[in-house]
MARMI-399265 format. One record per residue: residue number from 1; residue in three letters; x, y, z of N, C-alpha, C, O in turn. Coordinates in steps of 0.05 Angstrom, whole numbers. Example, Ala and Ser with C-alpha at 12.3 -4.5 7.8 and 13.67 -1.06 7.14 Angstrom:
// residues 2
1/ala/264/-114/156/246/-90/156/264/-66/156/285/-66/169 .
2/ser/257/-45/142/273/-21/143/258/1/157/268/23/161 .
END
This chain:
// residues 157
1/unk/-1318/1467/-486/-1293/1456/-476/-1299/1439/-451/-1315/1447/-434 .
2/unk/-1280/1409/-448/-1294/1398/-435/-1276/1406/-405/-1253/1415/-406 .
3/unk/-1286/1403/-386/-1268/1412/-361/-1264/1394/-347/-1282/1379/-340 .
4/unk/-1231/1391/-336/-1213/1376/-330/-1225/1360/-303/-1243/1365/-287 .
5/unk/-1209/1339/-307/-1221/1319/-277/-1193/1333/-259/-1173/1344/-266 .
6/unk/-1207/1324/-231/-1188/1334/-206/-1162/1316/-213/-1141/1329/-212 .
7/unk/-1158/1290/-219/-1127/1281/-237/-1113/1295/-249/-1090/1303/-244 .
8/unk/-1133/1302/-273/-1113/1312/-291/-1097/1353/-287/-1081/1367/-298 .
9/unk/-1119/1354/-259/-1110/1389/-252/-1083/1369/-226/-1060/1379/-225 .
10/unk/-1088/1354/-215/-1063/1344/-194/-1037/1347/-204/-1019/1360/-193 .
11/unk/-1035/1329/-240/-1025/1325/-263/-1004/1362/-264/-980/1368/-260 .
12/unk/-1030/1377/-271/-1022/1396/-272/-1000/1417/-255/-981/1432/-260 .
13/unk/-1019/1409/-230/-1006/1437/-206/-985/1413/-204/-972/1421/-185 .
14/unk/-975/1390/-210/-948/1379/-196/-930/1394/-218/-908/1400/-210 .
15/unk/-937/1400/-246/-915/1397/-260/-921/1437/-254/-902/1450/-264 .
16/unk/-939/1452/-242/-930/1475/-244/-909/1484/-221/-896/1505/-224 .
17/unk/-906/1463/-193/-896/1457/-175/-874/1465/-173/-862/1482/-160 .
18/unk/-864/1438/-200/-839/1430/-206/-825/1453/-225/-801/1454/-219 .
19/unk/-830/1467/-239/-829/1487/-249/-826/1513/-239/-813/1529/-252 .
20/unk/-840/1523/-208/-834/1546/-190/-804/1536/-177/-782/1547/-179 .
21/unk/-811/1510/-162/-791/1513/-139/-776/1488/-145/-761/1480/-128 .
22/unk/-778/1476/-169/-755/1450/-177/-763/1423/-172/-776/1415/-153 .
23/unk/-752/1410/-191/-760/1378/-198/-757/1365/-170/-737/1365/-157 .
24/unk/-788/1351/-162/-794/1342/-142/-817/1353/-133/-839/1342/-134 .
25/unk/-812/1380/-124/-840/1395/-112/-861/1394/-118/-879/1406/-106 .
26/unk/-864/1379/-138/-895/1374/-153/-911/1351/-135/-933/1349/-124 .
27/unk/-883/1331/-138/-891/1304/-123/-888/1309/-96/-908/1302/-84 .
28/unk/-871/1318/-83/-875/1325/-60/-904/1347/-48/-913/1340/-26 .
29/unk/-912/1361/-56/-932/1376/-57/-952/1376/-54/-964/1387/-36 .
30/unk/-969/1353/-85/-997/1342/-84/-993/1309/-83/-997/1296/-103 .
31/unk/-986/1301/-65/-992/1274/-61/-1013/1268/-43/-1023/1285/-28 .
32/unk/-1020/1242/-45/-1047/1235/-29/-1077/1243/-34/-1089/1247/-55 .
33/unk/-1086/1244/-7/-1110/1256/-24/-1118/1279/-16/-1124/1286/7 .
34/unk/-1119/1296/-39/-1123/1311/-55/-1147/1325/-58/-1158/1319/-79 .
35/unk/-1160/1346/-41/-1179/1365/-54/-1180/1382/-62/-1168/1400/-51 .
36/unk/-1198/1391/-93/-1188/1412/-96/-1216/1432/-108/-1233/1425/-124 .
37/unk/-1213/1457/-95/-1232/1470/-95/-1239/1495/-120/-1227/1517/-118 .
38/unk/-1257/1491/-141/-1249/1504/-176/-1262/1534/-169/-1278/1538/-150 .
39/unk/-1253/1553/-189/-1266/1571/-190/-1296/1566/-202/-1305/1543/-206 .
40/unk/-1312/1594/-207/-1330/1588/-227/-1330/1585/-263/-1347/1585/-280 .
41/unk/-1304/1584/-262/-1297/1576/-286/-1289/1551/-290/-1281/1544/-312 .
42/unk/-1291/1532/-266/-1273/1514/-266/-1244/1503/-262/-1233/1481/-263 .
43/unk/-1235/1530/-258/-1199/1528/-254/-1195/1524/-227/-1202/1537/-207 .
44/unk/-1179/1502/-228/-1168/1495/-198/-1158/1526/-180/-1142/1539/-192 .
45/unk/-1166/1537/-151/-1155/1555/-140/-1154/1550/-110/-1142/1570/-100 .
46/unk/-1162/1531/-89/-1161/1522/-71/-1142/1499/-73/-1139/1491/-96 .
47/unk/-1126/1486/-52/-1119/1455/-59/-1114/1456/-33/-1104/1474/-20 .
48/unk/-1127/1420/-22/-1126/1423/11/-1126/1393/1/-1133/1380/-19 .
49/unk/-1111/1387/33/-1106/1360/38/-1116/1354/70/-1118/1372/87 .
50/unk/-1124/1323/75/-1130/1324/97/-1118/1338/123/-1128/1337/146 .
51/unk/-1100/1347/118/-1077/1353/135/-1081/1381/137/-1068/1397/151 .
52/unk/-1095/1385/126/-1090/1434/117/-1092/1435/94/-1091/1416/77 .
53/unk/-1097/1459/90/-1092/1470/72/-1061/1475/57/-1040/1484/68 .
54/unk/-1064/1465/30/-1035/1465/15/-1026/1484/2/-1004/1494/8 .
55/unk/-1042/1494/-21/-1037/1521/-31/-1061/1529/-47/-1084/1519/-46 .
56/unk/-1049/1556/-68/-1072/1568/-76/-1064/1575/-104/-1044/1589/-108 .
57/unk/-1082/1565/-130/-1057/1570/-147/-1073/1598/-163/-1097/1597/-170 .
58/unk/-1058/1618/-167/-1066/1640/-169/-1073/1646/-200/-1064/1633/-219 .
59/unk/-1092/1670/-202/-1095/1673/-228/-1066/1679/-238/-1064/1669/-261 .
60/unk/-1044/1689/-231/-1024/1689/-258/-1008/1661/-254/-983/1664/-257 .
61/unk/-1015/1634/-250/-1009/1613/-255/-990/1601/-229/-981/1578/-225 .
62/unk/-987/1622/-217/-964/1613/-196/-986/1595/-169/-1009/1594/-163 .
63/unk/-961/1581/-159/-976/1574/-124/-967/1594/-100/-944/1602/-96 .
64/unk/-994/1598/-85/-987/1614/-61/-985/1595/-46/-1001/1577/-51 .
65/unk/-964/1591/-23/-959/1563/-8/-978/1572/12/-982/1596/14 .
66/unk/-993/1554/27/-1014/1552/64/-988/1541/75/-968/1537/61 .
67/unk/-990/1535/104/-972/1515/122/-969/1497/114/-946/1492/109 .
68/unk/-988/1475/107/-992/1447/106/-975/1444/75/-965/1422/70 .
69/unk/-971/1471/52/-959/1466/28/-923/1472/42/-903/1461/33 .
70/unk/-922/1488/61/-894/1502/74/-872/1476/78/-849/1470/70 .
71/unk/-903/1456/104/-886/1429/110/-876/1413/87/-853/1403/84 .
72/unk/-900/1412/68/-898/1387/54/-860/1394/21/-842/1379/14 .
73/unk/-867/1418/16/-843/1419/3/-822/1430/14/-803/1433/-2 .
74/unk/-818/1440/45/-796/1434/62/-776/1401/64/-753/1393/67 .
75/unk/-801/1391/60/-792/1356/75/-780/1345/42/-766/1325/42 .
76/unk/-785/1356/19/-782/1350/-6/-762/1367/-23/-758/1358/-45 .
77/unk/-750/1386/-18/-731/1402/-29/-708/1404/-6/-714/1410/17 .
78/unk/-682/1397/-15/-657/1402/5/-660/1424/10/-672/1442/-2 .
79/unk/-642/1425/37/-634/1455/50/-615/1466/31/-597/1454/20 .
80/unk/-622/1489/27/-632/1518/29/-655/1525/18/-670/1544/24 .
81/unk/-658/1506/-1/-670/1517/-24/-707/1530/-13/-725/1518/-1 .
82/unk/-705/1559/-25/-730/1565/-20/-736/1573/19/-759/1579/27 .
83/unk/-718/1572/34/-719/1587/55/-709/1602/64/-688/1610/52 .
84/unk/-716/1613/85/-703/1642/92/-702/1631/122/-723/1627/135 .
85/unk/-670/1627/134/-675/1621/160/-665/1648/176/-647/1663/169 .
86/unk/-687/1649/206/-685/1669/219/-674/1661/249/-674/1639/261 .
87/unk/-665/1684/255/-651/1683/288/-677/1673/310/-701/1677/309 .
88/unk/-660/1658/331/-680/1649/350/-695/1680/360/-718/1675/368 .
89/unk/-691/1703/361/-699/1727/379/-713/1740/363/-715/1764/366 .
90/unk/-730/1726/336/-746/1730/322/-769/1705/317/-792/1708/310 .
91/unk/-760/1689/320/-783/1660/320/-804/1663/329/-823/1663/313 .
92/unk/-808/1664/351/-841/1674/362/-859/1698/349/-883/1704/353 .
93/unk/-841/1710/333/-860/1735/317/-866/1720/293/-889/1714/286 .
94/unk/-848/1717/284/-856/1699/252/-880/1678/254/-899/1676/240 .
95/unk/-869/1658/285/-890/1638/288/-920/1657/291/-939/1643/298 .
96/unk/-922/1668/290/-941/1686/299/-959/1700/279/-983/1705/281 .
97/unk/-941/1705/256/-959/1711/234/-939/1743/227/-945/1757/207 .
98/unk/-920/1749/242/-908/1780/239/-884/1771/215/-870/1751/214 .
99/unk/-888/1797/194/-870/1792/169/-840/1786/187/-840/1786/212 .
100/unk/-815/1780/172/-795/1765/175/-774/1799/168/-777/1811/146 .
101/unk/-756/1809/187/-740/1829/172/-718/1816/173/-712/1797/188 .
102/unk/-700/1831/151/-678/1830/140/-650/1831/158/-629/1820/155 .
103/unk/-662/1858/188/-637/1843/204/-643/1818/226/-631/1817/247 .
104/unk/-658/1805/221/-650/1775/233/-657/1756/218/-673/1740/227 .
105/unk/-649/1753/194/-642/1734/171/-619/1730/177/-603/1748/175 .
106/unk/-607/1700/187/-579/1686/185/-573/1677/164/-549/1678/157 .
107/unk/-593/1665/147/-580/1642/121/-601/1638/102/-624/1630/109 .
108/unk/-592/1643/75/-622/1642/60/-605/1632/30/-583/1638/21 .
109/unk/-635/1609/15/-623/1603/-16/-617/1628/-28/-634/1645/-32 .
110/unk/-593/1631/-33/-584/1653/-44/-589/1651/-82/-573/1660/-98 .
111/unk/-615/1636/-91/-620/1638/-105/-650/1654/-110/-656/1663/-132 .
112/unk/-668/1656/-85/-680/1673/-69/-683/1704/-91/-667/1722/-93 .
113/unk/-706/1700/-102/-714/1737/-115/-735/1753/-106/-747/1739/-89 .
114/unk/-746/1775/-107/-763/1784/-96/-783/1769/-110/-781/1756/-130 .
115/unk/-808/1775/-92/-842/1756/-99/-832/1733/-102/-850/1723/-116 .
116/unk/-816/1715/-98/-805/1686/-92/-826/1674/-71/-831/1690/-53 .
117/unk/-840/1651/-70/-861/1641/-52/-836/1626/-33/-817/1611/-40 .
118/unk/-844/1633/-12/-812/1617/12/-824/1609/39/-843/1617/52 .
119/unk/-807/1591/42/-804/1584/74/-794/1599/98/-771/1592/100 .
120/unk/-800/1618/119/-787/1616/141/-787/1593/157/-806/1580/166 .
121/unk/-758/1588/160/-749/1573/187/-727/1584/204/-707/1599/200 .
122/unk/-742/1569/230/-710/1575/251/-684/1562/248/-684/1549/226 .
123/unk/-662/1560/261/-642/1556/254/-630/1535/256/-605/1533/253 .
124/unk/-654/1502/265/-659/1484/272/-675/1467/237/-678/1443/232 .
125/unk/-681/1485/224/-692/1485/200/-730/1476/206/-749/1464/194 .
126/unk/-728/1482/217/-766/1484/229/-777/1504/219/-768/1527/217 .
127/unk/-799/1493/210/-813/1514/191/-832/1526/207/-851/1513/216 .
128/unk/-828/1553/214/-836/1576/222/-861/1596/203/-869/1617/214 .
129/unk/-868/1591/182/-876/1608/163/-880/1603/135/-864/1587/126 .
130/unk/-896/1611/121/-889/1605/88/-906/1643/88/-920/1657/103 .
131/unk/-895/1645/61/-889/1684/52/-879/1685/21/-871/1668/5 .
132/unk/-884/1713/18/-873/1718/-4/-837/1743/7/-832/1760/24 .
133/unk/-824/1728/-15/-801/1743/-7/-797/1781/-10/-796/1788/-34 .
134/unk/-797/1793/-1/-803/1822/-13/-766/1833/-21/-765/1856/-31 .
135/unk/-746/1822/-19/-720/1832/-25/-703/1800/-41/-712/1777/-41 .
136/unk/-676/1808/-54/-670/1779/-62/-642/1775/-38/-630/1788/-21 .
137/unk/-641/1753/-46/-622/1741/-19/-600/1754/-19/-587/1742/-2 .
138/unk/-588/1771/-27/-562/1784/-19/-572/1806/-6/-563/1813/16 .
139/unk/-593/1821/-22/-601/1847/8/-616/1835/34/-617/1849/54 .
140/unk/-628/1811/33/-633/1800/66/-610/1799/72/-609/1820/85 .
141/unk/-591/1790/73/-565/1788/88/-548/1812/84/-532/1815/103 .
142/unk/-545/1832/61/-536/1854/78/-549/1878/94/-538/1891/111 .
143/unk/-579/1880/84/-592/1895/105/-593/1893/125/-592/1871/135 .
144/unk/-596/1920/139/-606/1914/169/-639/1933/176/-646/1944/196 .
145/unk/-653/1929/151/-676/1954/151/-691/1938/136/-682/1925/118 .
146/unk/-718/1939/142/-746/1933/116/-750/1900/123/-737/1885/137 .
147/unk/-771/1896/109/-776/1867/105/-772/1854/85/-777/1860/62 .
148/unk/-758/1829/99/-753/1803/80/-762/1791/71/-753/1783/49 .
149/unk/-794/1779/85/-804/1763/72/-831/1776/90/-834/1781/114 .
150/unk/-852/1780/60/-884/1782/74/-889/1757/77/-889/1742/58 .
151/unk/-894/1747/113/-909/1729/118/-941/1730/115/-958/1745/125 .
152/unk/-945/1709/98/-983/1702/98/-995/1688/119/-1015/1696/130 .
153/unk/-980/1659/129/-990/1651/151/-967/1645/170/-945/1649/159 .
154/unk/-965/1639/190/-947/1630/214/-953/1595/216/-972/1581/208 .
155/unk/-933/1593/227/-945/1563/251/-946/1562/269/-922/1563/276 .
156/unk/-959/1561/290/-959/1563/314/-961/1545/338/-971/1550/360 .
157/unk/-951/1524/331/-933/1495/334/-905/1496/357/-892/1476/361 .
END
């Protein structure tokens, strides 16, 4: 089997993009240039851009977002979609790398499910974080206990 050129995996992670988090995110996502780092099988599992690191696309097919993937389909998907915005008297923890809890969640896509790959931002829509969601958007906003979103990296910007 012959194995894919770095095009045709771009090809790929845009339309798996577009498919997690909605038409656009693909193109917003992997544009430019594009590195991408294969397993030993050959399967795309690193993807970095001059800018950072973008994401990571996992063995069960999904993308884990880095920062540099947080900004780039922040700036490409309208508000809400795919974030979890948090109170200013939590920002510096999140920026920081500390998970995101459920009582200082103000406003989140209430389309939002658990293991959802998401954005924290502040309330300015600044991206604070990219995470996996651990509750779906109606218990972030009625809890006041547990975590909302496991943060993987912060920004510290």
């Amino acid at each position: 089997m012959e194995e894919k050129s770095d095009e045709e995996w771009v090809l790929d992670l845009q339309n798996i993009a577009d498919y997690q988090f909605g038409k656009g995110a693909g193109e917003g996502l992997f544009t430019g240039d594009i590195r991408i780092e294969r397993s030993r099988t050959g399967r795309a599992r690193q993807i970095h851009a001059e800018e950072g690191y973008i994401a990571t696309h996992t063995k069960g097919g999904r993308l884990s977002l880095g920062i540099e993937g947080g900004k780039r389909l922040r700036e490409s998907l309208e508000f809400p979609a795919y974030r979890v915005m948090v109170g200013e008297e939590s920002e510096v923890y999140v920026r920081g790398g500390k998970n995101a809890f459920a009582k200082f969640v103000v406003e989140v896509d209430p389309d939002i499910r658990p293991k959802d790959e998401v954005m924290v931002v502040g309330e300015n829509d600044c991206l604070l974080a990219v995470g996996r969601a651990k509750m779906s958007a109606d218990a972030m906003l009625e809890f006041n206990r547990g975590v909302a979103v496991k943060v993987r990296e912060g920004q510290l910007e």
